[in-house]
N, C-alpha and C positions, 0 to 999 in steps of 0.2 A: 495361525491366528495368535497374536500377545492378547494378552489377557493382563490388566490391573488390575490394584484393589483400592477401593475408594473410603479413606482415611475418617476418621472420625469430624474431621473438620473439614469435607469434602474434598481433601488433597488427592490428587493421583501423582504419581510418578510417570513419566513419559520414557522409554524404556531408552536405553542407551544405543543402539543402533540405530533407533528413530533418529535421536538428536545428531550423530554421524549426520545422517543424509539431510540433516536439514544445515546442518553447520551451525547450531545454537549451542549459546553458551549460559551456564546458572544466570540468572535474572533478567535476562531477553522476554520478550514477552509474544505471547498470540495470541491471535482474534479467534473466538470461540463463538462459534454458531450453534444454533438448534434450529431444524429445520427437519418436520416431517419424522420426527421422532430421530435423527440422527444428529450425533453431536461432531462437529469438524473443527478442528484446532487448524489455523492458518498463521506462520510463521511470519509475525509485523516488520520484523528487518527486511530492509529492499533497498539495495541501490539502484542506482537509475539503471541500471546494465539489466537488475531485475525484473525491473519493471516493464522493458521490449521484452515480449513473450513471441514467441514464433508459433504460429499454428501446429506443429511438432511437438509443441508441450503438451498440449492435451489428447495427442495421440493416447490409446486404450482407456480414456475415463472411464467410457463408457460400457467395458467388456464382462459380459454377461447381463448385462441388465435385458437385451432380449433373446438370450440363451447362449449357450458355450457353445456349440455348434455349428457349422454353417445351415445346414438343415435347420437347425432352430430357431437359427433368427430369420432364414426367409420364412419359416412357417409363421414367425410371430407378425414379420411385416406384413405378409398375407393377410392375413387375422384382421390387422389395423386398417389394410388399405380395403378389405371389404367391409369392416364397420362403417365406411365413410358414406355420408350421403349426400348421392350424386343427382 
């Protein structure tokens, strides 16, 4: 996990390997969301090449949100699909 500090004038630094993999450069700019207590920085450069995303890009968004395990996620789906009312 990185870890920032948040500046007296609410700056953070964005760490330098981040910026690597985003390919931003000083004064670029991102879309900053809050959502459910979480904050997401979304990089606003896009070319059009960007902008066609392949269903592959969002390959492991989602990994652990219903466990790290195979057993744990079918326990969690279990879980869900017997909450359901049939």
């Amino acid at each position: 996990m990185t870890v920032a500090t948040i500046r007296p004038k609410g700056q953070i630094t964005i760490p330098a390997h981040i910026l690597q993999l985003w390919n931003l450069q000083p004064y670029e700019q991102v879309e900053i969301n809050f959502q459910n207590g979480v904050v997401t920085l979304i990089p606003v450069k896009r070319t059009d090449h960007d902008k066609k995303k392949s269903i592959m890009d969002f390959a492991g968004v989602g990994h652990g949100c219903w466990g790290d395990t195979a057993q744990e996620v079918e326990k969690s789906i279990t879980e869900l699909r017997d909450s359901w009312t049939r």
